[in-house]
PATI-823978 format. One record per atom (N, C-alpha, C): y, x, z. Coordinates in steps of 0.1 Angstrom, whole numbers, plus 5000, padded with zeros to 4 digits. Layout:
BEGIN
YXZ;...
END
This chain:
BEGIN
979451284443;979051164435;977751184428;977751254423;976651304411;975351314419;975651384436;974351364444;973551284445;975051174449;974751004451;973750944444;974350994429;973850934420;972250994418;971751114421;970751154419;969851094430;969951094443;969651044451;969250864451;969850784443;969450694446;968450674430;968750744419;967550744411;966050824416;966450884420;965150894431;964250774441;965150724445;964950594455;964350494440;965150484433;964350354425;963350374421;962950534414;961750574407;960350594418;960750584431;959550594440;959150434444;960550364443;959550214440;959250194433;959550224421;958750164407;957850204407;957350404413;956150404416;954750344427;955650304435;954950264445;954650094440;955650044431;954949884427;954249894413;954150034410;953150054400;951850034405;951850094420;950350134423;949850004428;950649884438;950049794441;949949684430;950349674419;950349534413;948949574408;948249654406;946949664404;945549554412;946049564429;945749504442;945949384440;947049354435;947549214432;946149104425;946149254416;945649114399;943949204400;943149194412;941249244413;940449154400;939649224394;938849094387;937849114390;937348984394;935748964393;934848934388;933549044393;933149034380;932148894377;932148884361;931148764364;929848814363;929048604366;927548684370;926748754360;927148814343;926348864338;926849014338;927949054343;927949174351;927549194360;927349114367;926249164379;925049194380;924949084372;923349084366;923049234356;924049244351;923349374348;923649554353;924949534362;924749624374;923649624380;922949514389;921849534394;920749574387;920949504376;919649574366;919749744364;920949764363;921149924358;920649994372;921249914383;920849974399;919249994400;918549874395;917249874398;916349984387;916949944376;916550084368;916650254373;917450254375;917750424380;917150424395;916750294405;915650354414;914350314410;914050214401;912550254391;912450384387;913350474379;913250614377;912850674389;913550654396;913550774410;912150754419;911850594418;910450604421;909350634413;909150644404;908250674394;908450874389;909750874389;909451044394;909051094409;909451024420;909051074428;907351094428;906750944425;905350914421;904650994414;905151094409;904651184396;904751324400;905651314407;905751454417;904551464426;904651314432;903551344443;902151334443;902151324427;900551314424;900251484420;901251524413;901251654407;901151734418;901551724433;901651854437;900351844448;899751664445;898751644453;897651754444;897751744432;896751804424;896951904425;897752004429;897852174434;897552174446;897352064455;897252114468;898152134474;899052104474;900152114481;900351954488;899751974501;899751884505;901151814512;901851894520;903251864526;904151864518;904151894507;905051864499;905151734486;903251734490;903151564481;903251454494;903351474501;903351404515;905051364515;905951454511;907351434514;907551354499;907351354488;907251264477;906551104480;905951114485;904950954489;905450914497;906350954509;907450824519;908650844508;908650924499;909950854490;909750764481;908350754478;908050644467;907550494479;907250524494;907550424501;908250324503;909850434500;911350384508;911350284494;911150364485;911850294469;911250214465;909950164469;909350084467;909449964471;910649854478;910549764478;910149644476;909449654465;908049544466;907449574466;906649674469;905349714469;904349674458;905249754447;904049754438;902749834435;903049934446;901750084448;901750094455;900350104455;899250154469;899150294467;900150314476;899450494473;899150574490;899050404499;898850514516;897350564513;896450534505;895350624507;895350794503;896450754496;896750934490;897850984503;898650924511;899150934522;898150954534;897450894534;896050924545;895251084539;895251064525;894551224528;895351354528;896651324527;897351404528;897351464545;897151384552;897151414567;895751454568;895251374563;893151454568;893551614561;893751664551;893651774542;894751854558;895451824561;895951914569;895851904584;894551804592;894051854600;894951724612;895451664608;896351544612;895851464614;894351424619;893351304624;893851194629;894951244641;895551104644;896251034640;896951104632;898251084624;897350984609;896351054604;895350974593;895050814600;894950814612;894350664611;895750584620;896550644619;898150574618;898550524609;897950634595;898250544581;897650464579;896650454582;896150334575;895950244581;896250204595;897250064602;898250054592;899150144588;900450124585;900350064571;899250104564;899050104551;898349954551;897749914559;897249764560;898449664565;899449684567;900549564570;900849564559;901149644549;901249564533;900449564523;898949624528;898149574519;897149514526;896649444536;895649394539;894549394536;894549334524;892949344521;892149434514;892949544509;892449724508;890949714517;890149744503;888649764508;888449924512;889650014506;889250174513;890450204526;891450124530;891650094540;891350064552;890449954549;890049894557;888649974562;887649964552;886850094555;887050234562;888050304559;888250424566;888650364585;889350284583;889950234598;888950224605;887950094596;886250084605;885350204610;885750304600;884950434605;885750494616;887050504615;887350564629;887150474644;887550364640;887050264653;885550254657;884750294648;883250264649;882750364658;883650524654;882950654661;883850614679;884550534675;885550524691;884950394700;883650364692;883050254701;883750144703;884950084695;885850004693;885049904680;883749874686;882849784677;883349664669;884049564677;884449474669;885549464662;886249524665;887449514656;886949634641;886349744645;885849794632;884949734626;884149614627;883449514623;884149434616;885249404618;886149314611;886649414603;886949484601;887649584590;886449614577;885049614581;884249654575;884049524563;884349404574;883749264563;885249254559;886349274561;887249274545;887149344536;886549484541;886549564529;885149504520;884249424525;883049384518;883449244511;884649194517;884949074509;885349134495;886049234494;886949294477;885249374472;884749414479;883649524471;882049464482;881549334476;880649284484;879449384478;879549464470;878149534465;878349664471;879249744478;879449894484;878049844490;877349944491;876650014503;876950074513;877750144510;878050214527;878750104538;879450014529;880149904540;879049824545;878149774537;876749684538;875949744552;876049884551;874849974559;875849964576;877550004575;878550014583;878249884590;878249774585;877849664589;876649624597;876149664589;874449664597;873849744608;875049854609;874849924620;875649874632;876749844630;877449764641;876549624648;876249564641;875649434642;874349494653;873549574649;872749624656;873049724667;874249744671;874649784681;875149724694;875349614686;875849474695;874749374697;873549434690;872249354695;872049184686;873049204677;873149074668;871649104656;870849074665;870049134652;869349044640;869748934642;869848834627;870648894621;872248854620;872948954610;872749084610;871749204613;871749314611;870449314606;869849234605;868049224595;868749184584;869849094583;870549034573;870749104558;871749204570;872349334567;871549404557;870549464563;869449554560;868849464546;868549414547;867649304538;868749344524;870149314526;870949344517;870849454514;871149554521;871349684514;870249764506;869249664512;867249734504;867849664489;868349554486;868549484476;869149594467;870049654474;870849744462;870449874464;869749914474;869250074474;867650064479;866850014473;865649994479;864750114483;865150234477;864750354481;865250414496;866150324501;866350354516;865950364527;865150514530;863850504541;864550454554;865850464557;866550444572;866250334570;867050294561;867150094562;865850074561;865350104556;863950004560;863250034569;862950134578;862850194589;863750104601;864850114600;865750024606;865249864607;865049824598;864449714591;863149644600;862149754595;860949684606;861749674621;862149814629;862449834640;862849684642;863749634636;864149514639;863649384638;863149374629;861949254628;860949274639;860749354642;859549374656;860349314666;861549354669;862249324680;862749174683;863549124669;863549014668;863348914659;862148934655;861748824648;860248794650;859948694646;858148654647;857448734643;856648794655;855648894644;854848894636;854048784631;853548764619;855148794609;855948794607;856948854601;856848984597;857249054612;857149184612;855849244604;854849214603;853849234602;853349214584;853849124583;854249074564;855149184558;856149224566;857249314560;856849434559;855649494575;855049624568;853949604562;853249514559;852349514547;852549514535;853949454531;854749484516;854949624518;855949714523;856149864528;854949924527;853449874529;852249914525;851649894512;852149814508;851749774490;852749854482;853849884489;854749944478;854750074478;854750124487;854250334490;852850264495;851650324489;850350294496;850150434500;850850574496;850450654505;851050704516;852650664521;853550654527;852350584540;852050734545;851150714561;851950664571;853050664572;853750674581;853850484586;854250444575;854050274576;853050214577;851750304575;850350244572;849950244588;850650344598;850450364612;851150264619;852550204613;852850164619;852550004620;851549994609;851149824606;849749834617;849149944621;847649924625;848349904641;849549984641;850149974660;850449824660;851549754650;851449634651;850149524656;848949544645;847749484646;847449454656;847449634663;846749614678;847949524687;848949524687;849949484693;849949324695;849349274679;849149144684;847649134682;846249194687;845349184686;844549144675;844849144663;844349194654;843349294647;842549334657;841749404656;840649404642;840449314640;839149304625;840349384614;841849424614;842649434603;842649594604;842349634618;843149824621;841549844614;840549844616;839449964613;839650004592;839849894581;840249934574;841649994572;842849984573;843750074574;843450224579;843050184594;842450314594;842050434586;841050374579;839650464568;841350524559;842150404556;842950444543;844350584551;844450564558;845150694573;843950784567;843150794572;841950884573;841750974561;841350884549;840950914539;842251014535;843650954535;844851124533;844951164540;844951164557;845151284566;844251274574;843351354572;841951344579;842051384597;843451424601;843651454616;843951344617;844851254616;845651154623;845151094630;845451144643;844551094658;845150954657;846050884658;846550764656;845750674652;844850714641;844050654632;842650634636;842450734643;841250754650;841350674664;842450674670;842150594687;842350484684;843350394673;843350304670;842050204663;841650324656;840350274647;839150244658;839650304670;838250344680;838250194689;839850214699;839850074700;839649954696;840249934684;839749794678;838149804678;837649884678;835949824673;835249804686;836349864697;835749854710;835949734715;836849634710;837449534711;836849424707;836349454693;835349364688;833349394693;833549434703;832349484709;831349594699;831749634687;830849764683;831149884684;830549874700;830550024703;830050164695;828750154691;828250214685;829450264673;829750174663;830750224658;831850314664;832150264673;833250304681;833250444684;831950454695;831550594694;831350734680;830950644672;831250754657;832550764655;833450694656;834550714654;835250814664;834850794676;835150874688;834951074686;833451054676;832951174672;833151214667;833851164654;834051204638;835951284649;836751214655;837551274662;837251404666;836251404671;836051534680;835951654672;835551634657;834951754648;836551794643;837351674645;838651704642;839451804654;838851774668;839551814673;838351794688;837751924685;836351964693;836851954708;838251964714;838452004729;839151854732;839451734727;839851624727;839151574742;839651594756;839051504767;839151364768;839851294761;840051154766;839351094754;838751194742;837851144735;836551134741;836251194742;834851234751;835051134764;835651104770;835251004783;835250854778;836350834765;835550714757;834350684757;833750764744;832350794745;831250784758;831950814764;831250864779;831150704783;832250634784;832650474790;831550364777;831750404764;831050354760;829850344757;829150444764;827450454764;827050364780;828450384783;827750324803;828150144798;828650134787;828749954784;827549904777;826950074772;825650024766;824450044778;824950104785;823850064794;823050204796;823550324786;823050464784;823450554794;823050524808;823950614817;823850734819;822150824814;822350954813;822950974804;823350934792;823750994782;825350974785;825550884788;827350844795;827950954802;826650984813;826951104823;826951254812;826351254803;826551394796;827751394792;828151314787;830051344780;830351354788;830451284806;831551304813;831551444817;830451484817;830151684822;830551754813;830151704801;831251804788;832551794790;833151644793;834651594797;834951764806;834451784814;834851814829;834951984823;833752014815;833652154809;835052194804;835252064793;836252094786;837952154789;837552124803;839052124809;839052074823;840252084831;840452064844;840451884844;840051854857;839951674859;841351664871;842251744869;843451744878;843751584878;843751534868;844151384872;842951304878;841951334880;840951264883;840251114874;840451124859;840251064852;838851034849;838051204844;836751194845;835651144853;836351174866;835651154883;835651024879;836750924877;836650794876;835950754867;835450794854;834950744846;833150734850;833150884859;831550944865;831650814877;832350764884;832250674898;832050494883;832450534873;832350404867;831050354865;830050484862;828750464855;828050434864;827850504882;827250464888;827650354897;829050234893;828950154898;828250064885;828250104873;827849974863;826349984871;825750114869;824350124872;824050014885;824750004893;824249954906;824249794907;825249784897;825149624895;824449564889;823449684876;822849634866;821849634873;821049694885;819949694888;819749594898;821049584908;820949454917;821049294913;821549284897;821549184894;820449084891;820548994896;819648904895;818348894911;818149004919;817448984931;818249024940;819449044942;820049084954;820049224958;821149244967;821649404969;820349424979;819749584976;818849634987;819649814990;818949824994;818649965000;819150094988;818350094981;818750164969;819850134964;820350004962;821549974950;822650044966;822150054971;823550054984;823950214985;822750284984;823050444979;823650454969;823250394958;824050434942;825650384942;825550304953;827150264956;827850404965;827050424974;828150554986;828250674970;827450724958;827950774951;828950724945;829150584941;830350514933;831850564941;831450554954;832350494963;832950644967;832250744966;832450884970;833150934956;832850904943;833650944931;834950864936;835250734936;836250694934;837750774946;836950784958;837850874966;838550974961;837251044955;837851174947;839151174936;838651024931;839751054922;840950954928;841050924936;842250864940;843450944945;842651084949;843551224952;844151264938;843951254930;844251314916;845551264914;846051354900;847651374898;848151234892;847351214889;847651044882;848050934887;848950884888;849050754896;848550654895;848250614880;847950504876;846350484877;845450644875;844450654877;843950654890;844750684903;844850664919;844850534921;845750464919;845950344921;844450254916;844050274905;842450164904;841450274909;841550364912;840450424919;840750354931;841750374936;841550324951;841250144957;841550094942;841049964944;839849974945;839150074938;837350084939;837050104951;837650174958;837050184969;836950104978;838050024980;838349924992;837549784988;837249784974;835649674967;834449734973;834349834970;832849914971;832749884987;833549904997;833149875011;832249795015;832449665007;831449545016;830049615007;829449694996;828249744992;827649854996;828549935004;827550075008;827150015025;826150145026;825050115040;825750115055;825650025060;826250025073;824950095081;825650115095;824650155105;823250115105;823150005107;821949925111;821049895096;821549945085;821449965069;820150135073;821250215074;820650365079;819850375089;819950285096;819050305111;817450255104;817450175096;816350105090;815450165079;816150305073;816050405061;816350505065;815950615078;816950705081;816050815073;814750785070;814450905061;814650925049;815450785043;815450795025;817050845024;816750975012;817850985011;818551004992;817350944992;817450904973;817750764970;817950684957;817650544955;816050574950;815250484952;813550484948;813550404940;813850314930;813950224925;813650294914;812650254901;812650284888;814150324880;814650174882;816150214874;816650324878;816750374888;817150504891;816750634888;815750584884;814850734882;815650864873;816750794866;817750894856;818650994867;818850974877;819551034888;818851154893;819351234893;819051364899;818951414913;818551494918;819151524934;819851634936;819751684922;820451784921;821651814917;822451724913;823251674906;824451664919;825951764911;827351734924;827351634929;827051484925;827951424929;826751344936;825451354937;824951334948;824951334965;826051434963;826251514979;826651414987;827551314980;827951214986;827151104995;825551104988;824651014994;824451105015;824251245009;824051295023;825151285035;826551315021;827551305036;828251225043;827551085033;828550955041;826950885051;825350955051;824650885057;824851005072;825751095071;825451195084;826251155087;827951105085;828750995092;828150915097;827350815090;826750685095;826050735109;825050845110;824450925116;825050915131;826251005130;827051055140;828150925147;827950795139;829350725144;828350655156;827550645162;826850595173;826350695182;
END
C-alpha cells in the first residue's frame, strides 16, 4: 500500500510539474511597440558599435600597412553598413592596388559605384583603367561625373581632353584644353596639344592668333616662334615670316628653320637678293649646307646671273655627291632659263637650239638620280625640250658649228662637263642617216 501510495504521489507531482512548465505557453506577452522600438534601437546600437570599431580597425591597420588585414575589416564595415553611410571602397580599392590585385582594384570600383555613383575618385580611377583599355567612351563618361562633383580637377579636365581628341572630337577637346590653360596656364602639353589642334580644326587665322598670343607671352620660347613662321608660310603669309625670323635668329643663331623659312618668303615676295643673303648668312652657319647653295645657285639664274648661278652649282657638286641628281637639275635649269632668255622675242635659231641639247643632256642625267621626285620633273624636261633641240636637217645646215655664237652666250665655256653634251647628241644626229 505504502508503494501505491508513493507511486501515485509521484504521478501527481510530474503533472503539476509538467503544467508548471506549460501554463507559461499559455499566457506569451507581447511586447508593445515601445519595446520594440527600443529593442531595435538597442539592436541598432550594438551594430553601430561593431561598425564603427570595425571602421577603426580598418583604418588603423590600413595605417601599419597591413593591408589584408584592413581589407578583412572594410567588408565588415560593408556588411554592417546598411545604409550606407561610408564610402570607404576607395580605401577598399587601394587595399587591392597595395597588394598587386589590378583586377580585383577595378572590380571595386564598379562595385563601389552601384552605391555611390557619383564619387568623383571612383569614377575617375575606373576612367583611367578603361581609358588605358581603349574602352574610350564609357571612360569618358566616368570622367565627366567625376568633373560634375570637382569641375575644377585638372587631371579629369586634361582625361577629358585627351579622350575627346582621340575620338577626333576636336571642338570639345580645344574646349577641353582651353579649360585646363584656365587653371594651369603653365601647361606646355596643353598648349602644345592646343595649337596641334586649332591647326587641325579650326580656322587658321585662329590657329595663327593663338600662336601669336603663345608668342607675346614666352617671347623667347623659340619653339612657338617656329611654329607661327611654319604656319605663315602655310597660309602664305610671307611679308610676316622674315621678321619673326630675325627674332629665331637673333637667340639661336643656327636655326636653319629660320633661315629656309626666312629665305623662302623673300623668294616669294620676289627679293631675291635678300634671299640670297639669307641663303649666305646660312652657309657661315653651316659652310657644307648643299641645298643652300643650289638656292642661291636657282636664285642668281632668276636674276639672270648665269655664270655666277653656275658657280654655286660647281661648289654644290664640290660639296658633296649629286646622287640624287638635284644639282644636275638645277645646272640643266640655268641653261634652259638662258635659252629662253636669248630666243625670246626673235624666235628659236641655231644657237638657242645647242644651249637646249645641254639643257636637255643635264636633265637626262638627272632623271637617273636616286630621287624620285627630282626624276620625275627632270624627265618632264626632257620630253619639253624635244620639240627645241636640232633635228637632222637643223645639223645638216651647221655641221661645222659646234658652239652657240650668239653674244648671250659668250659666258659658256667649251671647256666646261657639261658641254660634252653639244658633241654627243650632234654625232647621233650625224650617224642617224
Amino acid at each position: 500500500m505504502r508503494e501505491r501510495i508513493s507511486g501515485l504521489l509521484a504521478v501527481l507531482v510530474a503533472a503539476a510539474l509538467l503544467g508548471g512548465c506549460a501554463a507559461p505557453q499559455q499566457t506569451v506577452h507581447e511586447p508593445t511597440p515601445e519595446e520594440l522600438a527600443a529593442i531595435q534601437d538597442s539592436i541598432a546600437k550594438a551594430n553601430e558599435f561593431e561598425l564603427k570599431k570595425n571602421r577603426m580597425f580598418a583604418y588603423e591597420r590600413l595605417r601599419q600597412k597591413d593591408y589584408l588585414k584592413a581589407r578583412e575589416y572594410f567588408w565588415n564595415v560593408v556588411k554592417l553598413d546598411v545604409k550606407h553611410q561610408y564610402n570607404d571602397w576607395a580605401r577598399i580599392y587601394q587595399t587591392y592596388l597595395e597588394t598587386g590585385q589590378v583586377d580585383s582594384a577595378q572590380i571595386i570600383l564598379s562595385e563601389g559605384l552601384k552605391f555611390f555613383p557619383d564619387d568623383p575618385f571612383l569614377n575617375g580611377s575606373l576612367g583611367f583603367y578603361l581609358k588605358a583599355q581603349g574602352e574610350y567612351d564609357e571612360a569618358l563618361q566616368h570622367y565627366l561625373t567625376a568633373l560634375k562633383s570637382e569641375p575644377d580637377n585638372p587631371e579629369y579636365i586634361k582625361k577629358v581632353a585627351e579622350i575627346y581628341e582621340t575620338l577626333s572630337d576636336g571642338d570639345n577637346a580645344i574646349e577641353m584644353y582651353q579649360r585646363l590653360l584656365e587653371l594651369t596656364p603653365e601647361d606646355r602639353d596643353a598648349k602644345d596639344r592646343l595649337t596641334t589642334l586649332l591647326r587641325e580644326f579650326r580656322d587658321p587665322e585662329e590657329y595663327i592668333r593663338s600662336l601669336e598670343q603663345d608668342v607675346e607671352a614666352s617671347p623667347d620660347d623659340i619653339s612657338k616662334r617656329v611654329e607661327l613662321i611654319i604656319a605663315y608660310a602655310e597660309q602664305s603669309m610671307n611679308e610676316k615670316i622674315p621678321p619673326q625670323a630675325d627674332e629665331i635668329l637673333a637667340r639661336d643663331p643656327g636655326n636653319r628653320e629660320a633661315y629656309s623659312r626666312k629665305a623662302a618668303a623673300l623668294e616669294n615676295l620676289n627679293r631675291l637678293e635678300a634671299a640670297i643673303a639669307t641663303y649666305k648668312a646660312e652657309l657661315e652657319q653651316y659652310p657644307d649646307d648643299i641645298p643652300a647653295m643650289l638656292r642661291i645657285a636657282d636664285d642668281y639664274r632668276l636674276l639672270g646671273k648665269y655664270t655666277t648661278a653656275r658657280q654655286w652649282v660647281v661648289k654644290a657638286k664640290k660639296a658633296g655627291s649629286d646622287g640624287t641628281g638635284q644639282a644636275t637639275y638645277v645646272l640643266g635649269l640655268i641653261y634652259e632659263s638662258a635659252g629662253d632668255d636669248c630666243s625670246s622675242g626673235r624666235g628659236l635659231n641655231y644657237d638657242d637650239k645647242l644651249v637646249f641639247v645641254i639643257a636637255y643632256g643635264l636633265f637626262k642625267q638627272a632623271a637617273a638620280g636616286s630621287d624620285f621626285s627630282i626624276a620625275e620633273k627632270a624627265q618632264r624636261k626632257v620630253e619639253y625640250l624635244q620639240q627645241f633641240i636640232p633635228l637632222y636637217a637643223d645639223w645638216f645646215m651647221h655641221q661645222n658649228q659646234k658652239m652657240p655664237g650668239e653674244s648671250c652666250y659668250k659666258w659658256i665655256q667649251g671647256g666646261w662637263p657639261e658641254v660634252k653634251y653639244i658633241n654627243r647628241y650632234l654625232g647621233k644626229l650625224e650617224k642617224s642617216k
